[in-house]
C-alpha positions in Angstrom: 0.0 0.0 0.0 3.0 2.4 -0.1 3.0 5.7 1.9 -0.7 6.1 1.3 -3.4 4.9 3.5 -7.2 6.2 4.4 -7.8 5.2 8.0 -11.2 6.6 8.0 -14.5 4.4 7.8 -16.9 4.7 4.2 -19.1 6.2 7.5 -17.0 9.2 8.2 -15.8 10.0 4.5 -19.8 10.1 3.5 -20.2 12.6 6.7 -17.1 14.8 6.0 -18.3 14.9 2.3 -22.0 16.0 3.4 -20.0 18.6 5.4 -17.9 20.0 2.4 -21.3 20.1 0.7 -23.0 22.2 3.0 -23.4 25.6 1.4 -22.5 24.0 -2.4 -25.1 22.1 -3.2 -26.8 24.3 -5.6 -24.0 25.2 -7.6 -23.1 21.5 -7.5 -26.8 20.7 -9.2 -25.8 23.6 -11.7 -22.3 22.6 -12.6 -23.8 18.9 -12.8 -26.6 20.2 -15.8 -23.6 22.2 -17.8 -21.3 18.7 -18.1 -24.4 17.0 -18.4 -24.9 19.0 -21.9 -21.3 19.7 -22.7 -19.9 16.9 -21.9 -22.5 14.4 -23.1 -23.0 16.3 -27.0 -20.1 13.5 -28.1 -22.1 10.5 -27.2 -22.8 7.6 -29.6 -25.4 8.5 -32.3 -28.2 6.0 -32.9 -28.2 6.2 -36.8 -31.6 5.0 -38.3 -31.5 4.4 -42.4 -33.7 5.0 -44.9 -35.5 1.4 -46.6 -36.8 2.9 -49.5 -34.8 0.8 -51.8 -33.1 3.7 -52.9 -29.3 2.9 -52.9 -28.2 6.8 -53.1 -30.6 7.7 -50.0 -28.6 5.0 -48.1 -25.3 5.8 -49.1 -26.4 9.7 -48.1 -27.2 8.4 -44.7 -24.2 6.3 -44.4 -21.8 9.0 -44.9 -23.7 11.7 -42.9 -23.9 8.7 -39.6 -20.1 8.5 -40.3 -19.2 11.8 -40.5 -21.5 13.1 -37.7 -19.8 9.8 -35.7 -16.4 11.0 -36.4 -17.6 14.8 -35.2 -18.5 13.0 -32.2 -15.2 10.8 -31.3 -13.5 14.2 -31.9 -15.6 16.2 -29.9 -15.5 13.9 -26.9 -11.7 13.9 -27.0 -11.1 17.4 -27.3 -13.6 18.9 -25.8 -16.0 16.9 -23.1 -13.2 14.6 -21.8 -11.7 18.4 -20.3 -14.7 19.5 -19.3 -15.5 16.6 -17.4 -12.0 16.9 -16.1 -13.1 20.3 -15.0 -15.8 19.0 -13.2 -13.5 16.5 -11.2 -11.2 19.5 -10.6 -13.8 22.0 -9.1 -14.6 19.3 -6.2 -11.2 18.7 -5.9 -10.8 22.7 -4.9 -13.9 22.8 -3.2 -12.6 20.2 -0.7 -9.8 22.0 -0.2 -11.2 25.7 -0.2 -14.8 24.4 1.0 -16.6 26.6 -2.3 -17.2 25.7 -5.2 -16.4 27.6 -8.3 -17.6 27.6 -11.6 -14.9 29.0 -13.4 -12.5 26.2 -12.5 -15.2 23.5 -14.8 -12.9 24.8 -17.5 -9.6 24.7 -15.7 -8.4 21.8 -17.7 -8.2 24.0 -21.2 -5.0 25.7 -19.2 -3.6 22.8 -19.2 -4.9 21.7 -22.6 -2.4 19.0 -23.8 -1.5 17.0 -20.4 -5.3 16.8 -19.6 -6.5 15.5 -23.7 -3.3 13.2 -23.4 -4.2 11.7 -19.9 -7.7 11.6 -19.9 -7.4 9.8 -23.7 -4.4 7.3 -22.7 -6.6 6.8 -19.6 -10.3 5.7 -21.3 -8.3 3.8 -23.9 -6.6 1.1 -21.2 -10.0 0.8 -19.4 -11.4 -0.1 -22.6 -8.4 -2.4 -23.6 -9.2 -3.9 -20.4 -12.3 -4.3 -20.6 -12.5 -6.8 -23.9 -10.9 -9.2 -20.9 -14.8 -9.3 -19.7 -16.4 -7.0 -17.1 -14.4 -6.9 -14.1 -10.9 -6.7 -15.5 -12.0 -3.3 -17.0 -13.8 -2.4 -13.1 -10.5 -2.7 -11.8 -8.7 -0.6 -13.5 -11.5 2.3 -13.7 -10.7 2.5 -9.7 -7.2 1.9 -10.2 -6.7 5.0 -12.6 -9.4 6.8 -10.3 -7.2 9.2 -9.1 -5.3 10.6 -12.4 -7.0 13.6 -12.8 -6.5 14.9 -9.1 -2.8 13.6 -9.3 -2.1 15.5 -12.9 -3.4 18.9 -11.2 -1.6 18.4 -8.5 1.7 17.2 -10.4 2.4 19.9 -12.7 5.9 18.2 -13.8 4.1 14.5 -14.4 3.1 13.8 -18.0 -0.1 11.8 -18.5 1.6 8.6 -18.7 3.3 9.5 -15.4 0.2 10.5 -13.4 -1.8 7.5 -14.8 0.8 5.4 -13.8 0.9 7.1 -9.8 -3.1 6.7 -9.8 -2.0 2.7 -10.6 0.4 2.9 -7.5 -1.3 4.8 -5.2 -4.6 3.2 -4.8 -3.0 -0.4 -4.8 -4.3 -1.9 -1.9 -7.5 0.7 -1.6 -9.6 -0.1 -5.0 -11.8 -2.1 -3.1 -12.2 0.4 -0.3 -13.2 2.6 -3.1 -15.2 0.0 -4.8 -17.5 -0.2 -1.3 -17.7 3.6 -1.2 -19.4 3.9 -4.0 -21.6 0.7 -3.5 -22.7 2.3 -0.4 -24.6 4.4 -2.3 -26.6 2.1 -4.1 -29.9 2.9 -1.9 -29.7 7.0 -3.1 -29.0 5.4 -7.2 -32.5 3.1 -6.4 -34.3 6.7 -5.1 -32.9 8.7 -7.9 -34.4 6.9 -10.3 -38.0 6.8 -9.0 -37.2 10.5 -9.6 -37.0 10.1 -13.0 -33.4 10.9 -13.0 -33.6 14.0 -11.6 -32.1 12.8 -8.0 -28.6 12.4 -9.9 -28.2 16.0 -10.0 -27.5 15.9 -6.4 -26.4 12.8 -5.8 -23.7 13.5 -8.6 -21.9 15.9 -6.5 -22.3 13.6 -3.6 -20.6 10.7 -5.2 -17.5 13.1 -6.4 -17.2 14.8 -3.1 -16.8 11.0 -2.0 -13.9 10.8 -4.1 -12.1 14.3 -3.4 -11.9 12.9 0.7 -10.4 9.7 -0.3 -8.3 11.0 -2.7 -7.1 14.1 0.2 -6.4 11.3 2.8 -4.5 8.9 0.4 -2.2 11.9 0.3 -2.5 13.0 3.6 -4.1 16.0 3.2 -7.6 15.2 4.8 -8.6 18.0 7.1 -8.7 17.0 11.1 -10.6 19.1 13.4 -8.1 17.7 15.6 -5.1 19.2 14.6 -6.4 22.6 14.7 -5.1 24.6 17.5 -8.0 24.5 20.2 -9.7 28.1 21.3 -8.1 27.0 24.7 -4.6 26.9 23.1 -4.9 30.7 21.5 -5.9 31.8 25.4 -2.9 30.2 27.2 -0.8 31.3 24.6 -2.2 35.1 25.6 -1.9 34.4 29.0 1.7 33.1 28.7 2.6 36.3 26.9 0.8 38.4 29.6 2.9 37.1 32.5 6.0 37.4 30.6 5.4 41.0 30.1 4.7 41.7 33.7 7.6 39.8 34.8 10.0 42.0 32.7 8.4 45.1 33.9 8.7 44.2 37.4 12.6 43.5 36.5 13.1 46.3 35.2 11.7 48.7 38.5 13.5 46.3 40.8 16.4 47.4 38.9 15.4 50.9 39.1 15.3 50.4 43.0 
């Protein structure tokens, strides 16, 4: 497991994450919609063709399916697979900062050619992986989980590199991952009695999830505990207050 290890139960990550949330949630829901609609323009295209018989009516619609296909693999690589980088990005900041911004959903355009390279070297091993069957490709989504925060965070990594650390770092904590997410099952069920709508929430929920495990594997998860205590700042005063009358009565029994 390396240097990096999350001592805190699924429990306490979902009730720090409901914390960080406090105060966010409606610019979550809003962020949420915009990727939604950005970054979900490149999907697949279900292609319908005309039966007429008509050999250059089919050929028309063969070419336009391809070329409006091809739009959309490009699309989704240049464009939505940053702005969904973006997306994890914001949380990230927010669970450090505790706001949410929606300027930073575009953060990854900065950045341009580490993020296109990562997130594209990333989705192309899952699916490699995934021709192995199901699972083998499961795996690996958790074990790259943690690229894009580790690509921000690494300025000097290229996207290799920061794929590659993702792989290292959460070895021995995929399945800890894997039963964070799971947990959530019960909200996915209620979402979709909502006709979808519930995801909109429960979308930042599940990312904020993500930012506190990623923050403790690096040791940056925020402890109330090692904050100095209101007591601490008051015997500190104190402490300075006696010193100070302790030099002035020095310096009259000198006097004397």
């Amino acid at each position: 497991m390396g240097n990096h290890t999350v001592n805190r139960e699924n429990s306490e990550i979902r009730a720090e994450s409901r914390k960080i949330l406090q105060g966010n949630w409606g610019l979550g829901v809003a962020i949420i919609l915009v990727v939604s609609i950005l970054g979900g323009i490149g999907g697949s295209s279900g292609s319908s063709f005309s039966t007429n018989g008509k050999f250059e009516l089919e050929a028309i619609f063969a070419v336009g399916a391809m070329i409006f296909g091809l739009l959309s693999i490009l699309y989704t690589i240049l464009v939505s697979n940053v702005i969904n980088y973006g997306f994890s990005i914001s949380f990230l900041n927010m669970g450090r900062e505790g706001k949410l911004s929606f300027e930073d959903l575009f953060i990854g355009f900065k950045d341009y050619g580490r993020v296109v390279g990562m997130v594209f070297i990333k989705n192309f091993f899952i699916f490699l992986w995934s021709l192995l069957l199901i699972i083998p490709g499961i795996i690996k989504t958790y074990a790259y989980s943690m690229s894009d925060y580790i690509l921000k965070d690494n300025p000097t990594l290229d996207s290799l590199q920061a794929i590659t650390k993702s792989k290292e770092m959460m070895r021995g904590w995929k399945a800890k991952l894997f039963l964070l997410d799971l947990s959530l099952i019960g909200w996915w069920f209620l979402c979709i009695f909502t006709c979808g709508i519930g995801f909109l929430w429960l979308g930042s929920y599940y990312k904020t999830n993500h930012i506190v495990f990623y923050l403790e594997l690096i040791g940056e998860d925020k402890d109330i505990s090692e904050e100095p205590a209101e007591d601490d700042y008051i015997i500190e005063a104190a402490q300075k207050e006696i010193e100070k009358l302790n030099k002035e009565q020095q310096e009259n029994n000198d006097l004397l």
